[in-house]
Every structure is written in C-alpha cells, then in structure tokens.
N, C-alpha and C positions, 0 to 999 in steps of 0.2 A: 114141106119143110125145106125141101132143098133152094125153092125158090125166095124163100124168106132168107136164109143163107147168102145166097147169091145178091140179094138187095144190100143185106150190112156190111158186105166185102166191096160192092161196088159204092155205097156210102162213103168207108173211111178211107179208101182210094180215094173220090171225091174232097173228103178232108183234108188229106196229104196233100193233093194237087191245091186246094183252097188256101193252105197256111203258108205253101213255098210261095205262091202268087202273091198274097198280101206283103210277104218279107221281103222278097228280091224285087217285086215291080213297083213301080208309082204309076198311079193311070195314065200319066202322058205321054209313055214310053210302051205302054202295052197294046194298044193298036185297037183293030176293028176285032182282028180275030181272040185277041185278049180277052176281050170286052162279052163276045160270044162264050169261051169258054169260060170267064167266070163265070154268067150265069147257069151255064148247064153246070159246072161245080155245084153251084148253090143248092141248084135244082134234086139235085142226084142227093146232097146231105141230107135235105126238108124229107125226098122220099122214103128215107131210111128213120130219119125222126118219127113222120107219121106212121110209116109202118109197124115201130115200135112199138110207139102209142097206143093205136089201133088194137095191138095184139093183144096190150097187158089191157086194155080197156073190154076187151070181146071176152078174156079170158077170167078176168073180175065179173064185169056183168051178166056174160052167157054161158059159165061156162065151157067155152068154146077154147078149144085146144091148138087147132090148126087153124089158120087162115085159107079162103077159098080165092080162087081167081078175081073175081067181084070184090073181095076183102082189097087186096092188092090195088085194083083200081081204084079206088074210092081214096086208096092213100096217094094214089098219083094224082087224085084231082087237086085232094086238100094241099097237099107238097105244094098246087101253082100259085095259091093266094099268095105266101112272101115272096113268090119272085116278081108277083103283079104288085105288092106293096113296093116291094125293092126300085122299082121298075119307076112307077110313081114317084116314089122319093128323086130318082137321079133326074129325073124332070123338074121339082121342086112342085108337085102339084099335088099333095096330100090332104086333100078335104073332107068334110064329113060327105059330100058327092060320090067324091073316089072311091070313098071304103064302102058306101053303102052299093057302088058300081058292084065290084069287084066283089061283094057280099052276094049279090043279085046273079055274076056270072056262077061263081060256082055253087050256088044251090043251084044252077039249072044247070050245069056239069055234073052233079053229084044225082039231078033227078033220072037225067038222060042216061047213067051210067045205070042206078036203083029199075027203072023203069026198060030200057033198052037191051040191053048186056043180059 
C-alpha cells in the first residue's frame, strides 16, 4: 500500500510540474532539457493513471485488494504507449504503422514483464 501511495504523490507532483510548464513556457524558450522533463512529467502522470486503473480494475474483476510488485510494472509499461504516441505525434508521423508499431512494443513489454519478472 505504501508504494501505491508513493506513486499518486509522485503523480500529482508530476501534475503540478506539468501545469506550471504549459502556463509559464512556450516550446521555443524551454530548451533540450525542457523538452526532457516534460516528457518524464507526462511519464510520471500516465504511471499513476494506469496504476489507478489497474487497481480499481484488479479490484472489480479479481477481487484483488492490494497490488503486487508485477501489478506495479505492468502499469509502468502501459504508462509508455502515450509518451511513444506523444513522441510520434511531435514528429508528425502517426499512422496506422506507428500504432500498430508501438501496439507490437508493448505487448512484448508487457509479455517479458508477465513471463520474466
């Protein structure tokens, strides 16, 4: 429990940093390293989305009260599809290739994580 805790605290920190970023900067003023920490902002939100998720979803269908370490990961892989969409889009190269790409990565993030771990 404490580490589910520790995810939504460092989520809506992620948030905070997310909202003063979009207010106060325009992209052509925020650099390389701007550019870095938006995305781990992003990164850090989706993880606490999916963690959510995850939980009321385990807890609906299984059950399932606590999330386990494996639970945890599985929310970190799913977390990286929007920032691999995000990522796509500031390229301008979102095709039905791309998604089916990046559909293709993390099911085999999600197998090696189910299978491995």
């Amino acid at each position: 429990m404490k580490q589910g805790r520790t995810i939504y605290f460092i989520s809506i920190i992620g948030l905070a940093a997310l909202i003063i970023m979009l207010n106060f900067f325009s992209p052509t003023e925020i650099g390389p390293f701007g550019v870095l920490l938006f995305f781990t902002t992003v990164y850090m939100v989706f993880v606490g989305i999916f963690t959510l998720l995850l939980q009321c979803f385990l807890r609906i269908a299984f059950k399932k009260r606590s999330l386990s370490g494996k639970d945890y990961l599985h929310a970190a892989v799913l977390a990286f599809g929007p920032i691999m969409l995000l990522m796509a889009r500031s390229f301008g190269a979102i095709t039905p290739w791309t998604i089916a790409l990046i559909a293709i990565f993390l099911f085999l993030a999600e197998f090696l994580v189910k299978k491995r771990i």
